[in-house]
N, C-alpha and C positions, 0 to 999 in steps of 0.2 A: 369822817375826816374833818370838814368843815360843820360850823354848827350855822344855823339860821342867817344871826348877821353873817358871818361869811359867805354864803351862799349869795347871797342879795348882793353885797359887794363886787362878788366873782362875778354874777351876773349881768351887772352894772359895768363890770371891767370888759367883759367881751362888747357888749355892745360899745360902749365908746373909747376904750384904751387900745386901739391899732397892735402896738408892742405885747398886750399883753394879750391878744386874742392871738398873732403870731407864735407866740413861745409857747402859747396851750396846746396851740393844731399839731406845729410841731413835734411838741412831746408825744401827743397823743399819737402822727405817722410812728413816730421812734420807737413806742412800744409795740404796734402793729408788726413792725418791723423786725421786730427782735422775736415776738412772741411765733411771726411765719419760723424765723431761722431754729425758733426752739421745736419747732413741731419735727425738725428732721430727726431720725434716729441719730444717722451719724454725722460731723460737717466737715467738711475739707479745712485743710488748715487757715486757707483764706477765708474759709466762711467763718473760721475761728476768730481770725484778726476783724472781720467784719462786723461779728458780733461783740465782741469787745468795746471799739470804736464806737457804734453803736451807741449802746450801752453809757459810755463816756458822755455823749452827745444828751442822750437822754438824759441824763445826771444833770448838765450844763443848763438846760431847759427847765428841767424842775426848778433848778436855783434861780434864773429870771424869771421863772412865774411869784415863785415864792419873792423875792427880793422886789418886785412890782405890787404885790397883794400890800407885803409889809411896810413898804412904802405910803400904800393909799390909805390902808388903817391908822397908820400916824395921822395923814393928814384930816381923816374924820374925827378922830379922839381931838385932835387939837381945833377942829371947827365947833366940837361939842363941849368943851373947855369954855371957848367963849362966848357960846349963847347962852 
């Protein structure tokens, strides 16, 4: 998914971006989360709405992490511009 610089970045971003180590843990409950509800054979219908919702939430999370990542590579590109 990520290549090197990224990685180093992401890395960089849990330790000191608060918001962005938030929207990771997050994500990361929300697929735990979906992945228990996918282990059932069959789900009740609220376990239906629940996984959906879910799911939604998870989606929401990927895009703050992704819209924070893409954020901060701007502003490295543009500090590496002006050295």
């Amino acid at each position: 998914m990520a290549g090197k610089k990224n990685m180093a970045l992401i890395e960089r971003l849990r330790r000191e971006n608060d918001e962005f180590f938030s929207w990771e843990e997050r994500h990361k409950r929300l697929e735990h989360e979906i992945r228990d509800l996918n282990k059932k054979h069959v789900l009740t219908p609220e376990e239906e709405v629940l996984r959906k919702n879910l799911q939604k939430e998870k989606l929401l999370a990927k895009d703050k992490v992704m819209e924070i990542l893409k954020m901060e590579e701007g502003k490295e590109n543009a500090r590496k511009g002006k050295a």
